[in-house]
FILUM-675292 format. One record per residue (C-alpha): residue in three letters; x, y, z. Coordinates in steps of 0.05 Angstrom, whole numbers, padded with zeros to 5 digits, always signed. Layout:
alaXYZ ...
***
This chain:
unk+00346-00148-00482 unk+00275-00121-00445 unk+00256-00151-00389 unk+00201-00118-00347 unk+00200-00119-00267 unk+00119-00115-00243 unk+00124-00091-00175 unk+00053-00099-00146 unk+00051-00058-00077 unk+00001-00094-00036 unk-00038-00112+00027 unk-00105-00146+00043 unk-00142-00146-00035 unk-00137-00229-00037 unk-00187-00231-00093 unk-00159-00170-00131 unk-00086-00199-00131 unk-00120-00270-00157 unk-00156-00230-00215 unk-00093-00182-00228 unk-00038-00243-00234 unk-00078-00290-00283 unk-00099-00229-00324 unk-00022-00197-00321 unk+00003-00268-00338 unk-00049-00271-00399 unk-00035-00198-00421 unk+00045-00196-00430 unk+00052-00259-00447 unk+00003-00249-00512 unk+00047-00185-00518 unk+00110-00220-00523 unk+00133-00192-00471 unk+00199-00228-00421 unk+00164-00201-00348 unk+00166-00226-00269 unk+00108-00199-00230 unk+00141-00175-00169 unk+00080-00176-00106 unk+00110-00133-00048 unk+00062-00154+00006 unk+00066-00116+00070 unk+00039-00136+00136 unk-00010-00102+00181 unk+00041-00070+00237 unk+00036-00003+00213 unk+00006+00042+00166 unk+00009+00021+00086 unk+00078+00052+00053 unk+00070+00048-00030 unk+00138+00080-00037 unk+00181+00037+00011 unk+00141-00015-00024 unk+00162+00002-00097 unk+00233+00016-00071 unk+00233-00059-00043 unk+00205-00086-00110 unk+00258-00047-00157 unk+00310-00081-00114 unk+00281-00140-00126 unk+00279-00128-00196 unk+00343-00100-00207 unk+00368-00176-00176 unk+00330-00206-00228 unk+00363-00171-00282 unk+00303-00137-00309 unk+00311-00073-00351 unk+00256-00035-00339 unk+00202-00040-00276 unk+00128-00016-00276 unk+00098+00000-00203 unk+00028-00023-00218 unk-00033-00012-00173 unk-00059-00083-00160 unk-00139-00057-00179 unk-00117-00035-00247 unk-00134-00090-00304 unk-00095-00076-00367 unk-00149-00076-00428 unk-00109-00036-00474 unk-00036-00007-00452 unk+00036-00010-00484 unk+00083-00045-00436 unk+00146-00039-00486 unk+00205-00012-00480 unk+00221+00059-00461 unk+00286+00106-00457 unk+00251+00148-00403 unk+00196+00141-00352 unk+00126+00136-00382 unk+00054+00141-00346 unk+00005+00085-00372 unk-00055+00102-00326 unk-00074+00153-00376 unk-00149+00145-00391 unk-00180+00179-00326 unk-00128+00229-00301 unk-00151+00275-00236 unk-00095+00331-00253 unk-00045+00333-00314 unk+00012+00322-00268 unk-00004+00263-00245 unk+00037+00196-00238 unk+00005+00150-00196 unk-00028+00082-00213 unk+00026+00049-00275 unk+00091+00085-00282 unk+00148+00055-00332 unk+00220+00073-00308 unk+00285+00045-00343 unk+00325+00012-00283 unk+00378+00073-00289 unk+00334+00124-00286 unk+00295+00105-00226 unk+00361+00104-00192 unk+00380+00164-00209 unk+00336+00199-00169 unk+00336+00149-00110 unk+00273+00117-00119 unk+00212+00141-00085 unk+00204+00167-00005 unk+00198+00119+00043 unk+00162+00174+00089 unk+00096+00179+00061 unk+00046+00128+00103 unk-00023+00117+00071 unk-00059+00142+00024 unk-00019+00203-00022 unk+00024+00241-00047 unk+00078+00192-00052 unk+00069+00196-00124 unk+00071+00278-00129 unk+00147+00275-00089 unk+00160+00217-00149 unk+00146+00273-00199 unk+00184+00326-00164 unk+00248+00277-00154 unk+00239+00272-00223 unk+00242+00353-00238 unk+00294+00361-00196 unk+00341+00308-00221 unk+00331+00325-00294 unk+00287+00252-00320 unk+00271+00274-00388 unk+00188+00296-00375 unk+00142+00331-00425 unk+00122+00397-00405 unk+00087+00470-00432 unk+00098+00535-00420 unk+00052+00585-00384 unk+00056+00668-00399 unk+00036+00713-00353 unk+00042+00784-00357 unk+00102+00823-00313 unk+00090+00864-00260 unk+00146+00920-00265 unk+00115+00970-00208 unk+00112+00966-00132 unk+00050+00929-00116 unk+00027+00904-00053 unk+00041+00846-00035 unk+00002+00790+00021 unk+00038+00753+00066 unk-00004+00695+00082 unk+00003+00714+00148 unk-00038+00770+00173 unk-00044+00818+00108 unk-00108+00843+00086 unk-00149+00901+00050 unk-00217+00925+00061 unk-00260+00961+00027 unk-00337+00979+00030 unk-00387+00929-00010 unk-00414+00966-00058 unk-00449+00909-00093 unk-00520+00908-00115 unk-00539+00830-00116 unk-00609+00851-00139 unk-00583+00856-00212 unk-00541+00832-00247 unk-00463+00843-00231 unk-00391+00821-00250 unk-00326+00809-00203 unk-00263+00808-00236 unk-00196+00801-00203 unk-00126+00780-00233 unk-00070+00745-00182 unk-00008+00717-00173 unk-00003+00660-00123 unk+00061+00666-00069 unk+00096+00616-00024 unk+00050+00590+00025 unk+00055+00547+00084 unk-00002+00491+00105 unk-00020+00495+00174 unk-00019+00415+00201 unk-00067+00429+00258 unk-00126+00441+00206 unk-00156+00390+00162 unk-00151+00441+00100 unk-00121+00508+00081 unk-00158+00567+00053 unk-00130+00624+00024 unk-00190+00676+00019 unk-00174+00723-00048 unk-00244+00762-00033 unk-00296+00749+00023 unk-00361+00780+00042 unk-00375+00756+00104 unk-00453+00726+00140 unk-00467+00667+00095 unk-00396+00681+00059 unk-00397+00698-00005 unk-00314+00680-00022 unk-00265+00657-00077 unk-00205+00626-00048 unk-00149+00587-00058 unk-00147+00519-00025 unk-00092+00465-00009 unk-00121+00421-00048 unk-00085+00459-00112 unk-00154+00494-00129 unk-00200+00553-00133 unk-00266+00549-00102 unk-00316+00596-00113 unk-00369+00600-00054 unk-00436+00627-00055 unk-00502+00624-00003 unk-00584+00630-00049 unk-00632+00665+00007 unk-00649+00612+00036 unk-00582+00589+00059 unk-00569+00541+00014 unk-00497+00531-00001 unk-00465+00525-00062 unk-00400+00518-00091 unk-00353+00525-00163 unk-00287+00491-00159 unk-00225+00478-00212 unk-00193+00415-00221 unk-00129+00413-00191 unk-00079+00464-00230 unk-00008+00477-00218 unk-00012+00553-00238 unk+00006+00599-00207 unk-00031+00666-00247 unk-00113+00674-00252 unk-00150+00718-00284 unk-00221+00702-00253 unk-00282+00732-00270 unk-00349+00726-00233 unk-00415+00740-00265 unk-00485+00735-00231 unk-00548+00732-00275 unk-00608+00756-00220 unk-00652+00736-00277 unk-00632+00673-00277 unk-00606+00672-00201 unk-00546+00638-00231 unk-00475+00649-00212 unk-00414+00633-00280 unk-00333+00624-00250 unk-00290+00636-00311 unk-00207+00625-00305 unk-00166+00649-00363 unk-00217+00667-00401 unk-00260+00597-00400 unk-00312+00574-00371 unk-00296+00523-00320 unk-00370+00526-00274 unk-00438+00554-00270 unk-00499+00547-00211 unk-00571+00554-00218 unk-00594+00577-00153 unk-00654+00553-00123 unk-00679+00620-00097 unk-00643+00691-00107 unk-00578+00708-00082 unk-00563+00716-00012 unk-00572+00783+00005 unk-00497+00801+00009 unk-00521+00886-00002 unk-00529+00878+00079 unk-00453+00867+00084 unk-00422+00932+00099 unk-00348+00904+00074 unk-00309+00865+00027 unk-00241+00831+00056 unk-00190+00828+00003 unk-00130+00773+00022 unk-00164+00744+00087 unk-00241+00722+00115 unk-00274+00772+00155 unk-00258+00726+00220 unk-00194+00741+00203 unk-00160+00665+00210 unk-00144+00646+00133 unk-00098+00697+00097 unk-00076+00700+00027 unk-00002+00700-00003 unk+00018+00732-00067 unk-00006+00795-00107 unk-00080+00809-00120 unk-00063+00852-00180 unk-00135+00876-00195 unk-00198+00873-00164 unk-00258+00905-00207 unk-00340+00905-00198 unk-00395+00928-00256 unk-00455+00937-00256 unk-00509+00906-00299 unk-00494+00949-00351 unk-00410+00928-00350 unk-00412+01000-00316 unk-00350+00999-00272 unk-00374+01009-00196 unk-00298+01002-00163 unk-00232+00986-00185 unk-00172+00974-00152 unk-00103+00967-00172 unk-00051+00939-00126 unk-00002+00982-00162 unk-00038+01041-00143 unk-00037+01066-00070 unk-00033+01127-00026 unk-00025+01129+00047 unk-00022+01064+00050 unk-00097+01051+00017 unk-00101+01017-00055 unk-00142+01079-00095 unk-00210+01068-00132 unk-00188+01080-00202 unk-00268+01092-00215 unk-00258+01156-00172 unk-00311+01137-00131 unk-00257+01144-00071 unk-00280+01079-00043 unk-00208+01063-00027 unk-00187+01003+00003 unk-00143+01012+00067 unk-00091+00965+00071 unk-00056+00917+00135 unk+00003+00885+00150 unk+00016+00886+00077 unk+00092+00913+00050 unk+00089+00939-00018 unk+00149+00927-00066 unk+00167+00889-00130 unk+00139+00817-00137 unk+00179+00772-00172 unk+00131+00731-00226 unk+00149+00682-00274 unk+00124+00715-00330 unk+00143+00648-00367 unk+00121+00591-00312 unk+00135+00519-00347 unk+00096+00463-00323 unk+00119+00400-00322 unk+00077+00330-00327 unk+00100+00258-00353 unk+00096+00236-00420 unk+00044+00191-00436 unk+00021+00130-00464 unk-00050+00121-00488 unk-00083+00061-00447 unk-00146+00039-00421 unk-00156-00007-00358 unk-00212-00043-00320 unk-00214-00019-00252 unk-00236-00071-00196 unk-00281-00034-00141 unk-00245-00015-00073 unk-00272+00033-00014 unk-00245+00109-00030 unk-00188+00130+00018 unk-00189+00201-00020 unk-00222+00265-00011 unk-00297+00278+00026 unk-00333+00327+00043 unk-00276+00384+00034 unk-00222+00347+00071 unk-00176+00283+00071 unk-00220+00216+00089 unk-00156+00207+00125 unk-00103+00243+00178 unk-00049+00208+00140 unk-00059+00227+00087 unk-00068+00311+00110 unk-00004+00297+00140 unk+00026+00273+00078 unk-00004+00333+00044 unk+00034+00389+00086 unk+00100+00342+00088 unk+00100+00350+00019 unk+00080+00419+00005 unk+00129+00448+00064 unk+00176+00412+00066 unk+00194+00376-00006 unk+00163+00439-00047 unk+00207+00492-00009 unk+00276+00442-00015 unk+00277+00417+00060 unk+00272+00352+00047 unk+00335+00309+00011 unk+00316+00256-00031 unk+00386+00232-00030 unk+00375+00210+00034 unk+00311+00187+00030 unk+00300+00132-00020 unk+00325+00068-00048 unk+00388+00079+00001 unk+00364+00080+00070 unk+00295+00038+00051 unk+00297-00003+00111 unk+00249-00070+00121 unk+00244-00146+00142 unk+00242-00193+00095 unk+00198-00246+00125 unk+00180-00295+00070 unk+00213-00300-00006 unk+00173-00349-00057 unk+00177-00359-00128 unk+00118-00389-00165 unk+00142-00460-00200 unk+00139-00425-00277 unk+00183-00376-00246 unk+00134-00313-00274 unk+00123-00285-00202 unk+00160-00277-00141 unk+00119-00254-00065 unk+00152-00216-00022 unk+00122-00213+00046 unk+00154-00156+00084 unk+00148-00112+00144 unk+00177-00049+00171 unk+00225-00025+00225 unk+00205+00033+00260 
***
């Protein structure tokens, strides 16, 4: 028999938890639906802990004999979402998703499979990322997920390869930003690490240095494309958040136009008018493959190709990382502008020529959302330290295998209970809860 467990993680939204009970009530019971609404308030001696949180409220639920819980983000109105039953876990908050992995905001589990992979981590404190480890407990521990494959082609030769660290190539610039020209490069991402002392991580794939002209990788799980007019103005072409790890990127400037196009795979994914011409990047004696001319961000992987035409699709330089000779990468153009290499190794690179990506099934819904100050990104960092700190936990530590969800999670989730109360119709239960630290 169904019974759903609404675990509402929660802290200081009084007139959002008001609106969100009477409208919850309203909804499921119109649906038919046998429900508790679960409130898991915690108090205000440390930071805010969603997972801990939801661990707390399955408990709870699991007590009340409910089948199946939903961890439900207390702004989130339900206007039109399926709450029935499901044999695997199922993301509602499907009608305004920031990356196709995402899980966050109404997630469905069955009782036994949220146990199965020990709940969520109880070491994630504010804002993020809680919700990314949820999906990778979920890989790991085989929960039935929807996924796709992606192809990418093998690389069968010796090519070099950057180790994040201190690798780089550098060649001369031999681009003519008065006309019309195209970049192209193809690349393979490899294992980096975040570095917890900055607020961000770049990974520079090309950079021409002044008022940098750059594509990079960033640890926000996108490519940025970053350009200067002549008048300094800055400008910028990013991706949404991917999970890729091949690129083929092309770069076209119009001078005609003084517009700049980013293409990935083949489509379009940003353009900028420019409100003047193009810096003037011809001053720049060098291009930096792999790092910024500063020499403090470095790229991991392969950069597989790195080509420039002309206006006329002419090629100018090309490079292939499979191609090198005391220790440069050689100009296929035979223009000898070779690009000597450093600190790089050169050997076989192990891609996933078949990479599958894996994201939640889904539900079609649509919600109202109540209004609620940001705690997300600005101004090309984290609004909050917690929440950078969060971001590296996960990435080096839970990405690479170091950290063990089976000891981390609904076992070891440890709390006061301070206050228990149960509504008189019995539809909602408060738990008022702190943690020890």
């Amino acid at each position: 028999m169904y019974k759903l467990g609404v675990v509402v993680p929660y802290r200081n939204r009084d007139e959002h938890l008001s609106e969100f009970i009477g409208s919850m009530k309203q909804y499921l019971t119109r649906k038919g639906i046998d429900f508790t609404l679960i409130i898991v308030e915690q108090d205000n001696d440390t930071a805010f802990n969603r997972g801990a949180l939801c661990n707390i409220g399955y408990k709870e639920a699991k007590m009340l004999r409910c089948t199946h819980v939903v961890f439900h983000d207390v702004d989130m109105i339900p206007m039109n979402v399926d709450y029935s039953e499901s044999d695997k876990p199922i993301h509602l908050a499907s009608d305004d998703l920031p990356f196709e992995s995402y899980f966050g905001g109404v997630t469905l589990f069955p009782i036994r499979d949220f146990a199965k992979i020990n709940g969520l981590s109880n070491n994630y404190w504010g804002w993020g990322y809680e919700d990314d480890d949820l999906m990778h407990r979920c890989i790991q521990k085989g929960i039935e997920l929807d996924s796709r494959v992606v192809k990418t082609q093998k690389v069968d030769k010796d090519i070099v390869i950057f180790n994040g660290i201190n690798s780089f190539a550098k060649m001369k610039n031999v681009l003519n930003v008065h006309r019309d020209f195209t970049i192209k490069t193809s690349i393979v991402l490899g294992e980096m690490t975040f570095d917890g002392d900055k607020p961000s991580d770049v990974f520079p794939i090309f950079n021409i240095s002044g008022y940098d002209f750059e594509l990079a990788y960033t640890s926000f799980s996108r490519l940025v494309l970053k350009v200067f007019d002549s008048k300094t103005k800055f400008y910028q072409i990013y991706t949404d958040i991917t999970k890729e790890k091949s690129f083929d990127i092309e770069i076209k400037h119009i001078a005609k136009l003084d517009s700049i196009f980013l293409k990935i795979n083949g489509k379009e994914v940003g353009r900028q008018k420019l409100e003047s011409s193009i810096f003037n990047y011809n001053s720049v004696k060098s291009i930096f493959l792999g790092a910024d001319n500063s020499l403090e961000n470095f790229f991991s992987g392969i950069i597989k190709t790195f080509t420039i035409l002309d206006e006329a699709d002419n090629v100018v330089t090309e490079l292939d990382s499979t191609n090198t000779v005391n220790y440069k990468i050689v100009d296929k153009n035979g223009s000898k502008n070779n690009a000597p290499l450093f600190n790089t190794s050169i050997s076989k690179f192990d891609v996933d020529t078949k990479q599958r990506l894996y994201f939640p099934y889904r539900r079609k819904s649509r919600f109202r959302r109540l209004k609620h100050e940001s705690s997300g990104f600005n101004g090309g960092r984290w609004e909050s330290d917690l929440t950078r700190w969060n971001e590296v936990r996960y990435h080096n530590e839970v990405c690479k295998g170091y950290a063990d969800p089976n000891t981390d999670g609904l076992k070891n989730t440890k709390y006061k209970l301070h206050n228990r109360k149960r509504s008189e119709d019995r539809s909602v239960v408060k738990l008022n809860i702190g943690f020890n630290l």
